[in-house]
N, C-alpha and C positions, 0 to 999 in steps of 0.2 A: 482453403482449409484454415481454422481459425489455431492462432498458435497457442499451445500450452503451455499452463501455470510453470515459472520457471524451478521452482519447488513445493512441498507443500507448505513449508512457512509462510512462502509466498502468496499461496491462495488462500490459507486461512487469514491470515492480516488483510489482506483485498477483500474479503467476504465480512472482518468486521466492519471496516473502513465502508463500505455497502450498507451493512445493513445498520448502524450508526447513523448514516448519511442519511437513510429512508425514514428513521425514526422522527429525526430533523427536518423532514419533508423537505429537502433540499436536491437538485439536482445535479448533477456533476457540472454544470457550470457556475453552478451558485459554489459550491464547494472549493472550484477553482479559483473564483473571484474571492470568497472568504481567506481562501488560503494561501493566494500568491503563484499559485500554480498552474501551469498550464489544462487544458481541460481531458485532454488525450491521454497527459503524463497519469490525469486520476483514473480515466476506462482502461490506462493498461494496471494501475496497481491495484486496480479493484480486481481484476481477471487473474490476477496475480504473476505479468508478463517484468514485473520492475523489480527490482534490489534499491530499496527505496533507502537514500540516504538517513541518520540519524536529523539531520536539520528537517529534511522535508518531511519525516515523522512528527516531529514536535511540530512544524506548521500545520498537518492534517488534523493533528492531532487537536488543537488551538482553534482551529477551523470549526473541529465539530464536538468544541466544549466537553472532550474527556481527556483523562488522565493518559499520559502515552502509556502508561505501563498495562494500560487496560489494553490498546490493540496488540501489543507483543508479548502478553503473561503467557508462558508457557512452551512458547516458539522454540526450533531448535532448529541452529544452521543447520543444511543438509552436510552429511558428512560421508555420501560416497558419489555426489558426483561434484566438477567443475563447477567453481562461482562463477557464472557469466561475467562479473563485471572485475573476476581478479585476474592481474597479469601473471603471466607463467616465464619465468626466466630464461 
């Protein structure tokens, strides 16, 4: 069973980071090699499985010649469930 977008932030920034990437007629290996990235790391944040660092933003971002602010305009942390990637005391 295929895992689900870790929020919807999540999925929408992976579905621009997609279709960005498609405009560029690039493929997620080309993306990866553009951006320093591994190629897996991009099919999960395109799906929206990742909580993608600010650094590897800006490198996606660099990658596929747009503004960062263009794939996170409007985004909003999810604010009723756990951040996967935050520790709990």
């Amino acid at each position: 069973m295929p895992k689900q977008p870790i929020s919807d932030a999540a999925a929408t920034f992976g579905a621009r980071v997609r279709s960005r990437r498609n405009e560029l007629g690039k493929s997620q290996e080309g993306l990866a090699d553009d951006s320093g990235i591994h190629w897996t790391f991009i099919g999960q944040v395109e799906r929206g499985q990742r909580n993608v660092s600010l650094h590897n933003i800006l490198k996606i971002a660099d990658a596929l010649q747009v503004d960062p602010a263009e794939l996170v305009r409007g985004l909003s942390a999810p604010q009723d469930q756990a951040e996967p990637d935050k520790e709990t005391p």
